[in-house]
N, CA, C and O atoms as a CHARMM CRD file, in Angstrom:
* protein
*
  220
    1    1 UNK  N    -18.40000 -18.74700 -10.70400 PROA 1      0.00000
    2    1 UNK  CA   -17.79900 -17.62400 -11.39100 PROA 1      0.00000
    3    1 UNK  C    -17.41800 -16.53300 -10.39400 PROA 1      0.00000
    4    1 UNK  O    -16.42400 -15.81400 -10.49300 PROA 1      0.00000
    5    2 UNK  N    -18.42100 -16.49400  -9.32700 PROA 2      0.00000
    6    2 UNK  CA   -17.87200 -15.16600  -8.58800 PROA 2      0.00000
    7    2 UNK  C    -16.81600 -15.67200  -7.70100 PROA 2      0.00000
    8    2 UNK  O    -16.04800 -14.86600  -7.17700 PROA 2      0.00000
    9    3 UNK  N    -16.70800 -16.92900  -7.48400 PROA 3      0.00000
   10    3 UNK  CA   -15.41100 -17.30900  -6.78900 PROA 3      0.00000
   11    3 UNK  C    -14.10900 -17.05800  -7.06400 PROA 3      0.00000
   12    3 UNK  O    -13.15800 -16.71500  -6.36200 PROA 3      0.00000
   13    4 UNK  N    -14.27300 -17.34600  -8.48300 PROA 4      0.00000
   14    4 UNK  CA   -13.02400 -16.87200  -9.39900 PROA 4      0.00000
   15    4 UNK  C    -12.82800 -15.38800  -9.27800 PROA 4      0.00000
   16    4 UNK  O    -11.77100 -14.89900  -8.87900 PROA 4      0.00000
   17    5 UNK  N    -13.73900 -14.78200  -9.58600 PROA 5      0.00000
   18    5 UNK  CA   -13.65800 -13.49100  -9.46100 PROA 5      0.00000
   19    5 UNK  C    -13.00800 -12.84000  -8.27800 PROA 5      0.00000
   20    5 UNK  O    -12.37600 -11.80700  -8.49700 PROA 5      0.00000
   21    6 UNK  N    -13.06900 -13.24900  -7.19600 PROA 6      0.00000
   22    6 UNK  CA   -12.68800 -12.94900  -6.00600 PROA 6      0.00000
   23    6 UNK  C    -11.60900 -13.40600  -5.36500 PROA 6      0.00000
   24    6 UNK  O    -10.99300 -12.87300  -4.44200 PROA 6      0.00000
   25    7 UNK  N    -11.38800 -14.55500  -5.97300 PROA 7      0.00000
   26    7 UNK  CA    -9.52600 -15.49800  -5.80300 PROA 7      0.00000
   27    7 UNK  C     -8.76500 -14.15300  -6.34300 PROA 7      0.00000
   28    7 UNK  O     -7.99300 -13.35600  -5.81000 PROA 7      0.00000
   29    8 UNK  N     -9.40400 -14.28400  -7.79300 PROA 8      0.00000
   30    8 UNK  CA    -8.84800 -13.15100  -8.47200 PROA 8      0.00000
   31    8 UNK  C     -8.28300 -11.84000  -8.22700 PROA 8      0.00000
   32    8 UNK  O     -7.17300 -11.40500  -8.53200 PROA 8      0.00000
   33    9 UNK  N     -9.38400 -11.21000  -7.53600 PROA 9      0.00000
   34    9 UNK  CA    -9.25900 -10.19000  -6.73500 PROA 9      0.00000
   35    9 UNK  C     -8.13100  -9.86400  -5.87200 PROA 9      0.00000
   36    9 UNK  O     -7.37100  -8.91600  -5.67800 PROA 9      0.00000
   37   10 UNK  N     -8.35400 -11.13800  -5.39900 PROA 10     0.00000
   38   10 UNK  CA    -7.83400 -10.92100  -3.43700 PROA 10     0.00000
   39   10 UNK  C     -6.07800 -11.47300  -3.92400 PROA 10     0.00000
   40   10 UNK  O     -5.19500 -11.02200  -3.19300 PROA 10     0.00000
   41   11 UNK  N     -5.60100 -12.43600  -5.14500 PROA 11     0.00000
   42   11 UNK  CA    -4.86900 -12.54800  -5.37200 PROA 11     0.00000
   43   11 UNK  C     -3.61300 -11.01600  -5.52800 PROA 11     0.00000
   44   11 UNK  O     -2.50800 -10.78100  -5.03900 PROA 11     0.00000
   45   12 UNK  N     -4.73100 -10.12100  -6.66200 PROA 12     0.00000
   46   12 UNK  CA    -3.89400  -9.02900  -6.83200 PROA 12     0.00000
   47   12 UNK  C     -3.70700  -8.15700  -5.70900 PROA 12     0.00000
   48   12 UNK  O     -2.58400  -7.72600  -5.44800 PROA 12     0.00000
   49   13 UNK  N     -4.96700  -7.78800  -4.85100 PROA 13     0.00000
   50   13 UNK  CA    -4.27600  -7.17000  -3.72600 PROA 13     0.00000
   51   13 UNK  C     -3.41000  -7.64200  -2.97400 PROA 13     0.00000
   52   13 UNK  O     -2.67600  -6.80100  -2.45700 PROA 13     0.00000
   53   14 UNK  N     -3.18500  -8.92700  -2.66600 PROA 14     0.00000
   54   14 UNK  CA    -2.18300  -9.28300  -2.38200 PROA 14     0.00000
   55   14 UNK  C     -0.76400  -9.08400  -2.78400 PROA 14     0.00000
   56   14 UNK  O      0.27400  -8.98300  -2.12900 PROA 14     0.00000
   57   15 UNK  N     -1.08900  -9.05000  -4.33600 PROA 15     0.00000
   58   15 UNK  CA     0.68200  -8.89300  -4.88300 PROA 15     0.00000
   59   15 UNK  C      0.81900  -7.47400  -4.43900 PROA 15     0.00000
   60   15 UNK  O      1.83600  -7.04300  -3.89700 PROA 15     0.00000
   61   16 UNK  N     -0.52600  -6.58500  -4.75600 PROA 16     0.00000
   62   16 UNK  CA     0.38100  -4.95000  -4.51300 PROA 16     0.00000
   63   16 UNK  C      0.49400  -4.53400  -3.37800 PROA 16     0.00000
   64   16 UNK  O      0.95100  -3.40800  -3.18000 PROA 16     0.00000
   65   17 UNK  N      0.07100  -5.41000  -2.28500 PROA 17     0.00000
   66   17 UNK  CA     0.48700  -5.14500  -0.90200 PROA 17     0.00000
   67   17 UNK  C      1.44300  -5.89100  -0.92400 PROA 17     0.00000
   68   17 UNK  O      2.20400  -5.39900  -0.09000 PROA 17     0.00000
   69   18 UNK  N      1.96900  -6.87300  -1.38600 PROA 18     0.00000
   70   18 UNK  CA     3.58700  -6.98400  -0.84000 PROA 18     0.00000
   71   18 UNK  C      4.54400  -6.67700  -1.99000 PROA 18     0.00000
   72   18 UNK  O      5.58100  -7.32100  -2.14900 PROA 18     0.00000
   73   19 UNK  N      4.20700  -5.78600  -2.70100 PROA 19     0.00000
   74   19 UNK  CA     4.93500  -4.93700  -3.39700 PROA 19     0.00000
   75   19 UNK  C      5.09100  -3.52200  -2.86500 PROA 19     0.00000
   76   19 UNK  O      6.07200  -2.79900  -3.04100 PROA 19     0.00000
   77   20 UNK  N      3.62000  -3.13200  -1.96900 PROA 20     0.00000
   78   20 UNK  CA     3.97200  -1.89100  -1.40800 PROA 20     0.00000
   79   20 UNK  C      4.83500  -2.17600  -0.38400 PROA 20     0.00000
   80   20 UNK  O      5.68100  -1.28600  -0.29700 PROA 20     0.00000
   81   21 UNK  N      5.02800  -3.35500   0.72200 PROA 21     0.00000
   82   21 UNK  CA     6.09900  -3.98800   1.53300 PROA 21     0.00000
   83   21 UNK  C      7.25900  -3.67300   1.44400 PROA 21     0.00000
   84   21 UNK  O      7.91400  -3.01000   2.24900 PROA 21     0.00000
   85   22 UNK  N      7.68200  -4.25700   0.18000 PROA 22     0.00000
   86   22 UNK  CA     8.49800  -4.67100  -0.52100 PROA 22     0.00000
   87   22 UNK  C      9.22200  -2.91500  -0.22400 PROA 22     0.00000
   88   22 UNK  O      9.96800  -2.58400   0.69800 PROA 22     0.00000
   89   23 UNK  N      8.82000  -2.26600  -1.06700 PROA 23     0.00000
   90   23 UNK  CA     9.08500  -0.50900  -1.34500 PROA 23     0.00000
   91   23 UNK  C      9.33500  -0.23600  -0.49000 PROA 23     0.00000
   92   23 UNK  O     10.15600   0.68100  -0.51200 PROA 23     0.00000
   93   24 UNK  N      8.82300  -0.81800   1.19500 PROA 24     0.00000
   94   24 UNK  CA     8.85000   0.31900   2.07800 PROA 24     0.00000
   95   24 UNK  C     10.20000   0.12600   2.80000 PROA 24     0.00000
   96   24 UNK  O     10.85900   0.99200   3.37600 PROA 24     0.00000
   97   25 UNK  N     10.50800  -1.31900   2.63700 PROA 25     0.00000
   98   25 UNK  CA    11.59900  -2.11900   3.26300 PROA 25     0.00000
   99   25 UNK  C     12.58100  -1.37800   2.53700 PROA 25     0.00000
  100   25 UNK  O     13.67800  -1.81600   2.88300 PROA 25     0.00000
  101   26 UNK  N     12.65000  -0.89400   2.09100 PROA 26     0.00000
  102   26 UNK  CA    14.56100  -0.56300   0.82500 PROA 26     0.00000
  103   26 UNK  C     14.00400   0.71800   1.13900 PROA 26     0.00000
  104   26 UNK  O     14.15400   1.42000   0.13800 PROA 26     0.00000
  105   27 UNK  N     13.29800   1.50900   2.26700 PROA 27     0.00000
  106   27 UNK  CA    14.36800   2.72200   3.05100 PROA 27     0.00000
  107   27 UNK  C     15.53900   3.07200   3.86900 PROA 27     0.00000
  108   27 UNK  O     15.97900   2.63700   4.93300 PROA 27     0.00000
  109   28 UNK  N     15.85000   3.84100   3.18300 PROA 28     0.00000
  110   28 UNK  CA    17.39600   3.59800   3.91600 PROA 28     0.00000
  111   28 UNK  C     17.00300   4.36600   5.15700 PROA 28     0.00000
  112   28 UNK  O     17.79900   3.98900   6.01700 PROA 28     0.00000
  113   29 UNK  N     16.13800   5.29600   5.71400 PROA 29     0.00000
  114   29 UNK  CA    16.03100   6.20500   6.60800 PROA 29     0.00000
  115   29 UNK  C     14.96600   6.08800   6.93000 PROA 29     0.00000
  116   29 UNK  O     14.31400   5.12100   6.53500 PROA 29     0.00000
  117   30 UNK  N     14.38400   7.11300   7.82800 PROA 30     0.00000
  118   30 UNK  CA    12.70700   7.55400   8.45200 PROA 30     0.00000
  119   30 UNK  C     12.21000   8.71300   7.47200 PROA 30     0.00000
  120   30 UNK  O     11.09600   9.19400   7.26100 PROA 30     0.00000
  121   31 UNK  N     13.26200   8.92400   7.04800 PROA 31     0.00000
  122   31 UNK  CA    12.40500  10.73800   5.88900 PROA 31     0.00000
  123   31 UNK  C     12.01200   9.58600   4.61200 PROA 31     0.00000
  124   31 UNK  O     10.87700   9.50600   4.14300 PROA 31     0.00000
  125   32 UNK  N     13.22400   8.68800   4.13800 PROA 32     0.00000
  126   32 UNK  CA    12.77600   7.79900   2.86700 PROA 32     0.00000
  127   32 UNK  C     11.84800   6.86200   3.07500 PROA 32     0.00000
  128   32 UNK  O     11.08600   6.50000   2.17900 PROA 32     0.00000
  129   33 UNK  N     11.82400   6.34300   4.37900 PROA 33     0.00000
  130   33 UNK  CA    10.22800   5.93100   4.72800 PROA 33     0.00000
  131   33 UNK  C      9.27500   6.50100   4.61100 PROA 33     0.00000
  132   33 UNK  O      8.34300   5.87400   4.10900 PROA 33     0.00000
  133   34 UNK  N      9.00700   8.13000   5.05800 PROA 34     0.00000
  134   34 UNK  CA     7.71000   8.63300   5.27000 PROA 34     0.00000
  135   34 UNK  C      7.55900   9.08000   3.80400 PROA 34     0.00000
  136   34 UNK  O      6.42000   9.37600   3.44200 PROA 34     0.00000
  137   35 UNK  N      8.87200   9.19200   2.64900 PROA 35     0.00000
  138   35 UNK  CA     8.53300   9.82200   1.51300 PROA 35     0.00000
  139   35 UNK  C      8.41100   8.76000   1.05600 PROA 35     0.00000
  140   35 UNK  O      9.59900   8.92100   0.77700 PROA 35     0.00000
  141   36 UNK  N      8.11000   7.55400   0.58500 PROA 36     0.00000
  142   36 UNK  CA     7.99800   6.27600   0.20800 PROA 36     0.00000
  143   36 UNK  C      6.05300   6.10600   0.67600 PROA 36     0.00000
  144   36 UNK  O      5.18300   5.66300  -0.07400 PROA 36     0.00000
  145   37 UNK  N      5.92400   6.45400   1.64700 PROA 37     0.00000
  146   37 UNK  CA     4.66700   6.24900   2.80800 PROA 37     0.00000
  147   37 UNK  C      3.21600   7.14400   1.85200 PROA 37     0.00000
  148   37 UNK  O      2.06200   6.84000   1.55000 PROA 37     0.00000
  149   38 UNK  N      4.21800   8.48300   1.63000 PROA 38     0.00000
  150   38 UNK  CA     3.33400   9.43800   0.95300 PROA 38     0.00000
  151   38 UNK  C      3.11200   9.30000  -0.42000 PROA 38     0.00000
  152   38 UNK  O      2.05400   9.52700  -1.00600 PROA 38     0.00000
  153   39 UNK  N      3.81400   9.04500  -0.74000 PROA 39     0.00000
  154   39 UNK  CA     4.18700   8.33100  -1.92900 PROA 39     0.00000
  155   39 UNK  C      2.94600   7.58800  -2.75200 PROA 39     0.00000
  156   39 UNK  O      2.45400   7.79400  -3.86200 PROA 39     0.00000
  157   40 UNK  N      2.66100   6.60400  -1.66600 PROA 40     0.00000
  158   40 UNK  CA     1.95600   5.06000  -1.97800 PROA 40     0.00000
  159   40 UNK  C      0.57300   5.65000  -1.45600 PROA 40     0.00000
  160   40 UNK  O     -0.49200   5.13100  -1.79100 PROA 40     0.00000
  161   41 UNK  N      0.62800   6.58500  -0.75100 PROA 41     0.00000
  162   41 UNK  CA    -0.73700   7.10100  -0.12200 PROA 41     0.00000
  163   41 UNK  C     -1.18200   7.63600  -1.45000 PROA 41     0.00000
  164   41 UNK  O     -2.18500   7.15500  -1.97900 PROA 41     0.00000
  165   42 UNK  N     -0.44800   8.67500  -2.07100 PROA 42     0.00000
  166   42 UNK  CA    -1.01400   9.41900  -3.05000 PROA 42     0.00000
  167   42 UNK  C     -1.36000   8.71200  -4.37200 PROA 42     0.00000
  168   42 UNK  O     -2.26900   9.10600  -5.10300 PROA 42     0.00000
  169   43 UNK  N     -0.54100   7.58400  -4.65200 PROA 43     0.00000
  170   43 UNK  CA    -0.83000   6.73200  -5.58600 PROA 43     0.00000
  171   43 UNK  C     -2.34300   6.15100  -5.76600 PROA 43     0.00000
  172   43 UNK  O     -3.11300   6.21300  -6.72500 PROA 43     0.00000
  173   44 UNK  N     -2.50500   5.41200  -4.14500 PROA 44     0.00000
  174   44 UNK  CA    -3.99200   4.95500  -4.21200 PROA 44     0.00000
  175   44 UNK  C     -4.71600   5.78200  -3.95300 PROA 44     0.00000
  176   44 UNK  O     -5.84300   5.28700  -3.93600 PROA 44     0.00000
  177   45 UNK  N     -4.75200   6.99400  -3.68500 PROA 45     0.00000
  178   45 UNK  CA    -5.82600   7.93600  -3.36200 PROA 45     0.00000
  179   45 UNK  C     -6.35000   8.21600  -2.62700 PROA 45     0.00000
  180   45 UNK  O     -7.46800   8.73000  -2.63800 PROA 45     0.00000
  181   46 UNK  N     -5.75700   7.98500  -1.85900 PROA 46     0.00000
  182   46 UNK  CA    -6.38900   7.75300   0.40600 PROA 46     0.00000
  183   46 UNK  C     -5.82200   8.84500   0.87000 PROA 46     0.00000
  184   46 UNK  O     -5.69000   9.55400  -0.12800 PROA 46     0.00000
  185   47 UNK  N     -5.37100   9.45800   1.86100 PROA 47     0.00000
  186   47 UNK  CA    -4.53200  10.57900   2.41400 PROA 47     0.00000
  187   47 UNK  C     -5.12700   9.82000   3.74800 PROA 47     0.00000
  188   47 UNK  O     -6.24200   9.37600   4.01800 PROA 47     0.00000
  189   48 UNK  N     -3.83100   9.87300   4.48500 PROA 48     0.00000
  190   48 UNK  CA    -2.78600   9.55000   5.68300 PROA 48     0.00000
  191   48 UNK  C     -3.35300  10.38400   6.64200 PROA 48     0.00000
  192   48 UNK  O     -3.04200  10.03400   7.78000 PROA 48     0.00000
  193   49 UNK  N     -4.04100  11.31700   6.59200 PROA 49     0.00000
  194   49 UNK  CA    -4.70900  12.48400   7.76700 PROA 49     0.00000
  195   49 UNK  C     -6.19100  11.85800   7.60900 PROA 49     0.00000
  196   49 UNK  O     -6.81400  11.66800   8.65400 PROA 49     0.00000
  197   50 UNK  N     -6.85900  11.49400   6.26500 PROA 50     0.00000
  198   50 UNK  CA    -8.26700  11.66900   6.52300 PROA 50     0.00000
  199   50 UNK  C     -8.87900  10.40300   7.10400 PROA 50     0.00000
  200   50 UNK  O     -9.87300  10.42900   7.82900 PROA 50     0.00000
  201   51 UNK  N     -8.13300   9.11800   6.69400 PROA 51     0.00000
  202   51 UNK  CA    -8.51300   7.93900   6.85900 PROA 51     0.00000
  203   51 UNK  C     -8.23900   7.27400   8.45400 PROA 51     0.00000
  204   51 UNK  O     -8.36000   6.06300   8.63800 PROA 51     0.00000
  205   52 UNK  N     -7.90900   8.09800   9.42100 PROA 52     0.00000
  206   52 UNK  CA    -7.55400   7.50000  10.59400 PROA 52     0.00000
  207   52 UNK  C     -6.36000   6.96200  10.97100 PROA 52     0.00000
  208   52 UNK  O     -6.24400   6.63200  12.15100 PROA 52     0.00000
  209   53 UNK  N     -5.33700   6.78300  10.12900 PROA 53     0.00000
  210   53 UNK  CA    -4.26700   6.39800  10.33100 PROA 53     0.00000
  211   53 UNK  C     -2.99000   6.98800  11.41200 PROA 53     0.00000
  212   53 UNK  O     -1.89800   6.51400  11.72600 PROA 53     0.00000
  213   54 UNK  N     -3.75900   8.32300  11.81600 PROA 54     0.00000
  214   54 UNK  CA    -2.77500   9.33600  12.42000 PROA 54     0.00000
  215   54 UNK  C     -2.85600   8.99600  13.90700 PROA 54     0.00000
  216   54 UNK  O     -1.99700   9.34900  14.71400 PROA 54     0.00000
  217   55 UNK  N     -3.78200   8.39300  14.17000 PROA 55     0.00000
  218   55 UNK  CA    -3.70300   7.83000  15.48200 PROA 55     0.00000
  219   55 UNK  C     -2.61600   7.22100  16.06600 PROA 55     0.00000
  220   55 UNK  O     -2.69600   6.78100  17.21300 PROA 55     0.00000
């Protein structure tokens, strides 16, 4: 059961990471990238400064 559970899982993060892909690719620019970027940050609830990413 927890196998399933976790196919399960790892299935959907999968789709919404290549759905967030997907989004980032159909910028036409670097501003519609980074507003696309912030975007998806704010959606999941992470921020782009706190998590290390600024490196």
């Amino acid at each position: 059961m927890l196998r399933l559970h976790n196919a399960l899982a790892n299935g959907i993060e999968e789709r919404v990471r290549e759905e967030q892909d997907a989004d980032l690719a159909e910028a036409t620019d670097r501003y519609d990238l980074e507003f696309r970027m912030r975007k998806q940050d704010r959606l999941s609830g992470g921020s782009y400064w706190s998590n290390g990413n600024n490196r």
